[in-house]
C-alpha positions as CSV (number, residue, x, y, z in Angstrom):
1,X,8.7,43.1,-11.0
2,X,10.8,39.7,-11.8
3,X,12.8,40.0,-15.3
4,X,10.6,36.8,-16.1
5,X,7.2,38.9,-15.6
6,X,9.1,41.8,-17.0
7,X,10.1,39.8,-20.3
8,X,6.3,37.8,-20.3
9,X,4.6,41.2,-20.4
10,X,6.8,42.3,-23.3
11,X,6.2,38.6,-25.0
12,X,2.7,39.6,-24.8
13,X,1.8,36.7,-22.8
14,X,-1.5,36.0,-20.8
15,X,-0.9,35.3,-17.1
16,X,-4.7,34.0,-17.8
17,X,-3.9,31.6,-20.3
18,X,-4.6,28.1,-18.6
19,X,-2.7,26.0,-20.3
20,X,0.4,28.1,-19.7
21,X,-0.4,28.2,-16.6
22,X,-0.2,24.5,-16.5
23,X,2.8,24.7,-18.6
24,X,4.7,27.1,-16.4
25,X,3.5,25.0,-13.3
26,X,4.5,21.4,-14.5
27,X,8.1,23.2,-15.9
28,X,8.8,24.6,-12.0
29,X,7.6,21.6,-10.3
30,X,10.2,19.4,-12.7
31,X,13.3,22.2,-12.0
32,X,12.4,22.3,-8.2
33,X,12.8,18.3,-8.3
34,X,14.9,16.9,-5.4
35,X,15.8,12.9,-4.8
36,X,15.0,11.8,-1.3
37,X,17.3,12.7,0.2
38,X,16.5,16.6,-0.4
39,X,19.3,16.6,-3.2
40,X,18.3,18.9,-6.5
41,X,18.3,16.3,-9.6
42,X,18.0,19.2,-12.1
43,X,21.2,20.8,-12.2
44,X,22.8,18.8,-15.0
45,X,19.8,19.3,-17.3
46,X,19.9,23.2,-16.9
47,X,22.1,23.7,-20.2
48,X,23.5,21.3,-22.5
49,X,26.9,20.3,-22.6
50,X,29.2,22.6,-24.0
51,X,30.3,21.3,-27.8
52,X,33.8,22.1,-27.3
53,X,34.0,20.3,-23.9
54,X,31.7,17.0,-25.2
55,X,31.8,16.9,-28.6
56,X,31.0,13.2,-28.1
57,X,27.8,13.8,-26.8
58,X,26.4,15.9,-30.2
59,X,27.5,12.3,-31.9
60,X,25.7,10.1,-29.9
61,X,22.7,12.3,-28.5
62,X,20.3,13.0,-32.2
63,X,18.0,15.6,-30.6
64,X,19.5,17.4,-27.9
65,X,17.3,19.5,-25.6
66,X,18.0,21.2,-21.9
67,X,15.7,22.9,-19.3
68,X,16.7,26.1,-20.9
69,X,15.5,24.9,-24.4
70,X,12.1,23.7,-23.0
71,X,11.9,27.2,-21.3
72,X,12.4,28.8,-23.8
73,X,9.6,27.2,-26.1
74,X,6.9,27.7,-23.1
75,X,7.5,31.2,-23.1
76,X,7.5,31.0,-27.2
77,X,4.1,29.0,-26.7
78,X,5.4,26.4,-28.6
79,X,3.7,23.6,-26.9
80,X,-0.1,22.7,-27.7
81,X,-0.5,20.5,-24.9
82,X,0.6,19.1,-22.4
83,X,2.1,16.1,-23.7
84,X,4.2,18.1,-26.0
85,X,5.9,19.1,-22.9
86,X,6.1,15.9,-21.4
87,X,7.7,14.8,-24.4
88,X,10.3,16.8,-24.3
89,X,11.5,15.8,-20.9
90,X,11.4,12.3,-22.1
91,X,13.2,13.1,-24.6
92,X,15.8,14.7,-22.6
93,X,15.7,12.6,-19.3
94,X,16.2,9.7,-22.3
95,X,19.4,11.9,-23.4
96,X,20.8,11.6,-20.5
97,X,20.3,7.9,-19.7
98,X,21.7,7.1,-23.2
99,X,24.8,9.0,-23.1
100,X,26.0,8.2,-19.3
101,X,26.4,4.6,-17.6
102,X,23.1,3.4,-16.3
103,X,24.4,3.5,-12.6
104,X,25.7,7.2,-12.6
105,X,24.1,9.4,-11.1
106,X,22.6,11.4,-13.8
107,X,21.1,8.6,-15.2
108,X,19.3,7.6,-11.7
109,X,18.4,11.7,-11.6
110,X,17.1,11.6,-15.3
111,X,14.4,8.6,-14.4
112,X,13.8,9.9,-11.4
113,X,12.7,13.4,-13.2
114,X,11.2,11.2,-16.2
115,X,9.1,9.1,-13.8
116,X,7.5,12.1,-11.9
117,X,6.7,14.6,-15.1
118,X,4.9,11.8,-16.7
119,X,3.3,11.1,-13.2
120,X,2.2,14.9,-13.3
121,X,0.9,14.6,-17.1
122,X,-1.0,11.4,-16.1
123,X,-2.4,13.6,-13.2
124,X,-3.1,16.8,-15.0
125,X,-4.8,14.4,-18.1
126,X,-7.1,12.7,-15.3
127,X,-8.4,16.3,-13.9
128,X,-9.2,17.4,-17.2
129,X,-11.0,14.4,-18.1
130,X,-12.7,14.8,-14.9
131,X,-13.6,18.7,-15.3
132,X,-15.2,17.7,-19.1
């Protein structure tokens, strides 16, 4: 048994529950990202920046959120919908285009990863609609 199953079970969480389910999926899908060339785009959004390193960034960047953070709050069952999630990528993906130069590479990673979660939400909205 993973430590993630292991620490799920002892959260009390339902494997059943669809809409973590959905939750957990879209999260994964958005981590296991790559750009085209087969490059992983999520690695600088795993943790923020440490405070002591960028203390800039905790000036300029108002809500500050990682992958960890976002975790975190689906395993918490924070997140009513799915556009809750979604929101926080944006806001995070945003984060990261406001803080580096538009032609770095995290910023090309952080629309590239903005561009396909909402893609995803726009898909996962459209099969619901579809199923009521």
């Amino acid at each position: 048994m993973s430590l993630l199953t292991t620490f799920l079970i002892r959260k009390r969480i339902n494997f059943n529950d669809d809409m973590f389910v959905d939750f957990w999926n879209m999260f994964c899908q958005a981590v296991c990202r790559c750009n085209k060339s087969g490059r992983p785009i999520t690695s600088a959004f795993l943790r923020l920046p440490d405070i002591e390193v960028l203390p800039l960034y905790y000036k300029e960047v108002k809500n500050p959120i990682s992958l960890c953070g976002i975790r975190s709050k689906i395993i918490d069952c924070k997140y009513e919908d799915i556009m809750d999630l979604t929101e926080d990528i944006t806001i995070m993906c945003n984060n990261a285009i406001q803080f580096n130069t538009k032609s770095s590479v995290i910023s090309k990673d952080a629309v590239n990863l903005k561009d396909f979660v909402n893609s995803l939400a726009q898909a996962y909205i459209k099969e619901e609609k579809d199923l009521t």
